[in-house]
C-alpha positions in Angstrom: -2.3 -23.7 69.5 -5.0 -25.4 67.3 -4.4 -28.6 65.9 -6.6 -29.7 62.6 -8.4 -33.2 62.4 -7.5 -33.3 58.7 -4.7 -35.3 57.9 -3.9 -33.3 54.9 -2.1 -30.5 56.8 0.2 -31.1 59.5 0.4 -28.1 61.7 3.0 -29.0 64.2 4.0 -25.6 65.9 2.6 -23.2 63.4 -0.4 -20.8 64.3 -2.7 -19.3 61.6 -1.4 -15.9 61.4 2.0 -17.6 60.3 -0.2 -20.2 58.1 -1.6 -16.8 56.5 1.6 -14.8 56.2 3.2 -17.8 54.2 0.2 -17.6 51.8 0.3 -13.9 51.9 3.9 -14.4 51.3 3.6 -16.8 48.4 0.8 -14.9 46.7 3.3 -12.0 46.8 6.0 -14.4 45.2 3.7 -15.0 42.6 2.8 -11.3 41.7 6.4 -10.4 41.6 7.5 -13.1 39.1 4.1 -12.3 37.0 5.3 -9.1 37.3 8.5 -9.7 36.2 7.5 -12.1 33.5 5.4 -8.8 31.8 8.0 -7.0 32.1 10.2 -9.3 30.4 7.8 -10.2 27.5 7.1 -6.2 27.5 11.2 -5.8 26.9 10.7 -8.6 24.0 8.4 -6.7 22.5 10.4 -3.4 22.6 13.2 -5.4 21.3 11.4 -6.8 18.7 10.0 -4.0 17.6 13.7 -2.1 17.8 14.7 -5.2 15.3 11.5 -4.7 12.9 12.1 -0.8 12.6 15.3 -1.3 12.4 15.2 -4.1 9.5 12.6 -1.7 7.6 15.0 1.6 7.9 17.7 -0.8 5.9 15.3 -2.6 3.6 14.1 1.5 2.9 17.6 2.9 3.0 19.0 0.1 0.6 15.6 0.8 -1.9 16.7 4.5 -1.7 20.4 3.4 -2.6 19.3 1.5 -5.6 17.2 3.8 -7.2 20.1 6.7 -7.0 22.2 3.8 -9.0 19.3 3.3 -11.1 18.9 7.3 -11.8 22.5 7.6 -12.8 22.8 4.5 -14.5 19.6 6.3 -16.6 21.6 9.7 -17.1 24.4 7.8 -17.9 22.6 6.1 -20.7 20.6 9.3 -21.7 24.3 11.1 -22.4 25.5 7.7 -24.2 22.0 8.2 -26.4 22.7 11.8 -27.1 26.2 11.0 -28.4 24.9 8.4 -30.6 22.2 10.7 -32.3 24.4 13.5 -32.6 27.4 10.6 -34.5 24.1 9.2 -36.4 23.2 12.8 -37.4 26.7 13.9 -38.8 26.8 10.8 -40.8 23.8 11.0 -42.3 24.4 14.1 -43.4 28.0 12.4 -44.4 26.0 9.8 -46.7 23.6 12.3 -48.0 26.6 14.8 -49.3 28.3 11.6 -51.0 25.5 9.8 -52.5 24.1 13.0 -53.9 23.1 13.6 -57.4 26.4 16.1 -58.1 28.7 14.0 -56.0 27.6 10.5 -58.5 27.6 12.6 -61.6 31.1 13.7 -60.7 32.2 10.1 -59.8 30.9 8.8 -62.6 32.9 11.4 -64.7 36.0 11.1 -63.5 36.8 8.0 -61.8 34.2 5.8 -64.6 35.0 8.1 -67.5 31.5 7.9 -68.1 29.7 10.9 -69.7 26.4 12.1 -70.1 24.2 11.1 -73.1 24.0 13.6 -75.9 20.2 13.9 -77.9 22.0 12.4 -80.8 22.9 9.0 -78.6 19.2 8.5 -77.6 17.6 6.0 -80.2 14.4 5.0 -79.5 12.6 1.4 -80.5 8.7 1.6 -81.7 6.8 -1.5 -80.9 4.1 -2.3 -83.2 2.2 -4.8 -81.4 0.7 -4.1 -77.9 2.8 -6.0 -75.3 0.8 -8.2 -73.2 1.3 -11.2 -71.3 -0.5 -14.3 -71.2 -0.9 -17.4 -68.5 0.2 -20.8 -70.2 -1.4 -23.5 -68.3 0.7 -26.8 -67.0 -1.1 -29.4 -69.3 0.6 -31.7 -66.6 -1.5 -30.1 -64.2 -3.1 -32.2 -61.4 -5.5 -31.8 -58.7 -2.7 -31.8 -56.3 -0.4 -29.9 -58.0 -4.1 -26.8 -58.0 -4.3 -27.9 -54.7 -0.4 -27.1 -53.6 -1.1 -23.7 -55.8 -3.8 -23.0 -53.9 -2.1 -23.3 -50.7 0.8 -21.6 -51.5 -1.5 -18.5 -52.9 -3.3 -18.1 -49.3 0.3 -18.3 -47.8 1.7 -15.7 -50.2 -1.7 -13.3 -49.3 -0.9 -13.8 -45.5 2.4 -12.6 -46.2 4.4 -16.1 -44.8 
């Protein structure tokens, strides 16, 4: 049995082989729970990932639900359109039968009791002077009453 001098270590009945299998020993502890440490981080990361891909297949799966809404909601509204032409059609046609030339003339006849003008009816009016109009100026005219004109002119021409 060897004893040490250093007062660090007391080595009562234990020989170096044993002093070497405890440190064997330990450094065996320690790559077992290393090991087991990666492999539980490596398990995390499979179970993370699992969550991920999982999470994406939904996010994907509940995209691919809303657009099959969004495509029938579309047909639906396509068919609603189709109806409506087809109704705005027919009553087109509707308004064009009863507000055509034949169809006035005949309400005109029989429900107004109006008639049509005969060549005798027509008199006509000569004018001897030429018609023209003329622009009378305000005499109470002002230079902010031109100016109010003025503006209101460039309004009118920008169409407000």
């Amino acid at each position: 049995m060897a004893t040490s001098v250093n007062l660090a270590y007391k080595y009562d009945n234990v020989t170096a082989d044993e002093l070497h299998e405890e440190e064997y020993a330990e450094k065996l502890r320690d790559r077992r729970s290393a090991n087991k440490r990666r492999k539980n981080a490596a398990n995390i990361r499979i179970i993370v990932a699992a969550v991920i891909v999982l999470a994406l297949f939904s996010v994907m799966t509940y995209g691919r639900v809303e657009l099959s809404k969004l495509y029938s909601e579309k047909a639906q509204m396509e068919d609603q359109l189709m109806l409506l032409h087809n109704e705005n059609v027919s009553l087109e046609s509707e308004l064009a039968q009863q507000t055509g030339l034949t169809k006035v003339e005949e309400y005109a006849e029989n429900k107004l009791g109006l008639k049509k003008l005969d060549k005798s009816q027509i008199e006509y009016v000569e004018v001897e002077e030429k018609t023209s109009a003329t622009v009378v100026e305000d005499p109470d005219s002002n230079i902010f009453v031109d100016i109010q004109e003025w503006f209101n002119g460039v309004l009118e021409y920008l169409g407000v």
